[in-house]
Structure formats: C-alpha cells, structure tokens
LUMLO-183637 format. One line per 4 residues: number of its first residue (from 1); for each residue y, z, x of N, C-alpha, C, O. Coordinates in steps of 0.05 Angstrom, whole numbers. Layout:
! residues N
NUM) Y Z X Y Z X Y Z X Y Z X | ...;
***
This chain:
! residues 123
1) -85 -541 -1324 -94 -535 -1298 -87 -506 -1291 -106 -491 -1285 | -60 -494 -1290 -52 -474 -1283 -61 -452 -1307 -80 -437 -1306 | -39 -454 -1333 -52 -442 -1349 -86 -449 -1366 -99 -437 -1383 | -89 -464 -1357 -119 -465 -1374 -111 -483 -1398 -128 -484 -1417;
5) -87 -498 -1399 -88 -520 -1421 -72 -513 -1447 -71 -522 -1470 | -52 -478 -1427 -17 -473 -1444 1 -489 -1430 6 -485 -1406 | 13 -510 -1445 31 -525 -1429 52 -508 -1423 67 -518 -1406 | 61 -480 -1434 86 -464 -1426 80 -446 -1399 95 -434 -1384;
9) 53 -449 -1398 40 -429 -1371 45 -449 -1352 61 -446 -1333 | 30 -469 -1357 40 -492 -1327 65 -489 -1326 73 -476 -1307 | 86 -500 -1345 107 -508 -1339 126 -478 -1314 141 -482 -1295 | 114 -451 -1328 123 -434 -1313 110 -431 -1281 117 -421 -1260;
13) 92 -440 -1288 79 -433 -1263 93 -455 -1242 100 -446 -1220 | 98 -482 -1249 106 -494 -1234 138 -491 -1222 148 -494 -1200 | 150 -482 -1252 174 -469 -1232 180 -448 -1219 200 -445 -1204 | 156 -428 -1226 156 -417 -1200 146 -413 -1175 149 -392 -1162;
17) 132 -434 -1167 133 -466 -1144 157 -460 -1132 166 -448 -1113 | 165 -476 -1151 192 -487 -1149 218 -476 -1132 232 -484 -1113 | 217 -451 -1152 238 -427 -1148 218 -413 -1106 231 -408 -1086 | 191 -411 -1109 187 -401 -1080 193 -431 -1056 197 -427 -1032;
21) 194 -450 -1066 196 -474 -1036 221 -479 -1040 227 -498 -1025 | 242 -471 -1055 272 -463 -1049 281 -440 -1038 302 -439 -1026 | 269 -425 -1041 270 -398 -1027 261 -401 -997 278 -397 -979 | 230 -409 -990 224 -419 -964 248 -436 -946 258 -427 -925;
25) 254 -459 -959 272 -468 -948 294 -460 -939 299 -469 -917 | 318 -441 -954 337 -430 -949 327 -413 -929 341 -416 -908 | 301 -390 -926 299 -381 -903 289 -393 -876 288 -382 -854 | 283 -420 -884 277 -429 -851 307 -452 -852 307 -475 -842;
29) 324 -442 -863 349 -463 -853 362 -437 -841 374 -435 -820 | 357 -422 -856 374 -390 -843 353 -385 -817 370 -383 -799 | 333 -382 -807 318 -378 -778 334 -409 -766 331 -410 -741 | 344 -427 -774 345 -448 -754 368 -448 -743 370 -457 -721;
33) 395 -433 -759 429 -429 -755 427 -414 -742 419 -392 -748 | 437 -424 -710 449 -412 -693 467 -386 -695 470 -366 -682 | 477 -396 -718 502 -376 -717 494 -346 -731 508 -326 -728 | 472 -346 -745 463 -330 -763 445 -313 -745 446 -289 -744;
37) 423 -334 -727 389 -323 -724 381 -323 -688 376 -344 -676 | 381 -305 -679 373 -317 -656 344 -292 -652 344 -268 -656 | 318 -311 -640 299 -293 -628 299 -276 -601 312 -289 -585 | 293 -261 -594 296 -248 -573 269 -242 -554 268 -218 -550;
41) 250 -254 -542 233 -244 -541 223 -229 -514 222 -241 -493 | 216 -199 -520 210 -178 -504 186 -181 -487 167 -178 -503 | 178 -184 -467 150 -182 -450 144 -167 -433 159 -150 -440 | 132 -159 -413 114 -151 -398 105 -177 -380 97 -200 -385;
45) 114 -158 -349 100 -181 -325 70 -177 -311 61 -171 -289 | 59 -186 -340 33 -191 -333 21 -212 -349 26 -215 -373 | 4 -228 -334 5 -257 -339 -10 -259 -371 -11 -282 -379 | -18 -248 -382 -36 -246 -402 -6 -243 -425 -4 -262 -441;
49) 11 -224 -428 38 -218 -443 55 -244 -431 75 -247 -445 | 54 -262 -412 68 -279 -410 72 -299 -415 93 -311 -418 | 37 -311 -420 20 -323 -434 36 -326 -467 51 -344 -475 | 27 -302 -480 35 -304 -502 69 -309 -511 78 -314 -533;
53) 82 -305 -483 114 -308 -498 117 -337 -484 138 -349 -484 | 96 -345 -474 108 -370 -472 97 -390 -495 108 -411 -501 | 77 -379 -503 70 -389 -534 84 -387 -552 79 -403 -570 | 101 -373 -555 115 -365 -574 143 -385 -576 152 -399 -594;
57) 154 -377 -546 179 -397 -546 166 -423 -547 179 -438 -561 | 153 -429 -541 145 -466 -548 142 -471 -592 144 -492 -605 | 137 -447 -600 136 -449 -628 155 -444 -634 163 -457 -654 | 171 -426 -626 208 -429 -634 214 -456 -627 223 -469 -646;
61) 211 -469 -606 226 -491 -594 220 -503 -619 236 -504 -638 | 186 -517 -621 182 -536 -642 191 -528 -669 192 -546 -686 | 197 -501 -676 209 -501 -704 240 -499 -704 253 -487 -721 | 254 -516 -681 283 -512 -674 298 -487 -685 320 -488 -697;
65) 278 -454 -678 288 -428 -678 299 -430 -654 291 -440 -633 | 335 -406 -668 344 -408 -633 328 -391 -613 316 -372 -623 | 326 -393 -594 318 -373 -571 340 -368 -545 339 -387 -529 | 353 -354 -540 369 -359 -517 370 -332 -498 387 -328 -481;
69) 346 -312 -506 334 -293 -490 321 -278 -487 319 -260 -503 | 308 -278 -468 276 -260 -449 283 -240 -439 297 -243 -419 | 277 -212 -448 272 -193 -434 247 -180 -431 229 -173 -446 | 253 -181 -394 224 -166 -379 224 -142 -370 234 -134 -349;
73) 208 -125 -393 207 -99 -396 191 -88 -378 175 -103 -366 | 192 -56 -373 172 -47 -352 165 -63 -318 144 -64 -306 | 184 -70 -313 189 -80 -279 190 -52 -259 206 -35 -253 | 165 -59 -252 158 -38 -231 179 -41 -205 177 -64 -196;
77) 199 -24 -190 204 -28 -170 195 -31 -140 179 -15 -129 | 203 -47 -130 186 -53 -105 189 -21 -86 207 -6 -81 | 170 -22 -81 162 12 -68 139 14 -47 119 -1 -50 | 140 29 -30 126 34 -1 90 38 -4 78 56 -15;
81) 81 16 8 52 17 12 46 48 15 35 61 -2 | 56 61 45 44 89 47 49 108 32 41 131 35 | 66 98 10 70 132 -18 52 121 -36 40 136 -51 | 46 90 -37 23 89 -65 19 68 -63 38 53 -67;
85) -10 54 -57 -16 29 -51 -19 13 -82 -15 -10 -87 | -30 39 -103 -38 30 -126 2 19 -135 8 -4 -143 | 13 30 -134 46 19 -141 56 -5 -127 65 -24 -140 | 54 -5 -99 63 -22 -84 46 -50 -86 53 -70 -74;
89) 20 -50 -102 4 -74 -108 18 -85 -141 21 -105 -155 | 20 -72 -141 34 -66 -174 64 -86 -178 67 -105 -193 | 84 -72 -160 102 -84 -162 104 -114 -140 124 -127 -137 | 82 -119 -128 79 -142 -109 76 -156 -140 94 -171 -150;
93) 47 -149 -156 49 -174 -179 72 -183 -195 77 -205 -203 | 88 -155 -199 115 -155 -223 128 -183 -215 133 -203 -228 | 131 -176 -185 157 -203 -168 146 -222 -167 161 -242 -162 | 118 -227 -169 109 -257 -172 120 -267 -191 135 -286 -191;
97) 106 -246 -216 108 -251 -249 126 -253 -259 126 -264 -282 | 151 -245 -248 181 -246 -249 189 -268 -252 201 -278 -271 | 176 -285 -221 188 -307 -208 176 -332 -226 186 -355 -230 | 153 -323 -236 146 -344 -254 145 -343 -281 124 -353 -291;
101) 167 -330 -300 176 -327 -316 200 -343 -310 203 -364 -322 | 222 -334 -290 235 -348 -282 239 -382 -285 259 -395 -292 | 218 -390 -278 215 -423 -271 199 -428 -296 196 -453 -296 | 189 -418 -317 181 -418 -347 206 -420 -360 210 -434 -381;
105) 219 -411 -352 248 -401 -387 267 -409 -375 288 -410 -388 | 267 -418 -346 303 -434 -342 308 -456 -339 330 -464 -332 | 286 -474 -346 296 -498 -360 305 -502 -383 321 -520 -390 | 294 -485 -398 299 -482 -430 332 -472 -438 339 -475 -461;
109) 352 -460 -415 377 -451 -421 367 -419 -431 385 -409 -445 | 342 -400 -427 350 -377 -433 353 -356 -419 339 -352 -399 | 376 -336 -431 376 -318 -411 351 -298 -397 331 -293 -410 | 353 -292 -382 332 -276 -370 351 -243 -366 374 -240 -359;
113) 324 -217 -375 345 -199 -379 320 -176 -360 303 -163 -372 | 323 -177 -334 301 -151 -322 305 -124 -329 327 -114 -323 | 282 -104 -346 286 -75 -339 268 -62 -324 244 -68 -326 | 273 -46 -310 254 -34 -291 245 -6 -302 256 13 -312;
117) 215 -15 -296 197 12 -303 201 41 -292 196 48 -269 | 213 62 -320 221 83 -306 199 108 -309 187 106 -330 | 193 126 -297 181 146 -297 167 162 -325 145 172 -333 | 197 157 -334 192 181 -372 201 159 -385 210 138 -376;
121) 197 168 -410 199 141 -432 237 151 -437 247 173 -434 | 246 131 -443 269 122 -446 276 123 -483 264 113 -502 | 303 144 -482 303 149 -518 335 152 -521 345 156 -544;
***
C-alpha cells in the first residue's frame, strides 16, 4: 500500500505514523498542562474581533487549553461630544463592548486586562 508492495517501505512508513501521533500527543498534553501552557487572547472592542475571541475560547475550553486571560486592546477613552463626536461615539461603543466582554469571559474564571487607545503607537 504505502511502498507499492516493499514490505520495508510500509513498515517505515508506518513507523513514521507512529513516531508523528507520539509526537502530536506529547504536544497537545503539553497545550493542556496548566503549569507549562497558558493562552492569552488579545482583542479589540468591536463586536466582529469579539466574535472571534469568543470562538476561540470556546475551542480552548473544548480542547481543555488553559485560558485564564483577555486583553482588550485599543479602548478608546470616554471623551467630550463637543471636541469630537466621531470619538465620543466611538468610545460610547468601546463601554458597551467592554461590558459585554465582561459578562462573556467571567463566568469562565478569566482575567480581564483593559488597555486604552493611545494617540502614537506604543514601542
């Protein structure tokens, strides 16, 4: 089958099978140890990026990867309608999106980590 009907080709081929779903294994016992692995996952408060990290932690959950924290990057601060309506609509969504990130990830036991959106990029 593998080699074409060298029993030394199968036989290699199968152990190295073998040798990769021992390998697989050791690395998803190593993503599952607490003590070793933990995910971190970074978002954006906008419902479309929130969307996806909440997809994500439900696929950590079901592959019992640890997860024990969310950080919400780029948090616009709450700021004055009359200096910038386009900002002040902006950060009205952030605090929704905040709040419902919030009530997403704290049942689950993870931390929640806010950074606020600054002016110049950050180095």
């Amino acid at each position: 089958m593998f080699g074409m009907g060298d029993p030394n080709s199968d036989k290699e081929a199968l152990e190295g099978i073998e040798d990769m779903k021992r390998s697989m294994e050791a690395v998803r016992a190593l993503l599952k140890d607490p003590t070793q692995t933990e995910f971190i996952i970074v978002t954006i408060p906008n419902m479309m990026a929130i969307a996806e990290s909440e997809r994500l932690a439900d696929q950590l959950r079901a592959q019992e990867v640890p997860l024990r924290q969310v950080v919400i990057n780029q948090i616009m601060p709450p700021t004055d309608a009359s200096h910038c309506a386009f900002c002040a609509a902006r950060a009205k969504d952030h605090e929704s999106n905040v709040q419902y990130i919030q009530t997403k990830f704290a049942f689950k036991g993870v931390k929640l980590t806010q950074v606020q959106c600054y002016d110049a990029e950050i180095r």
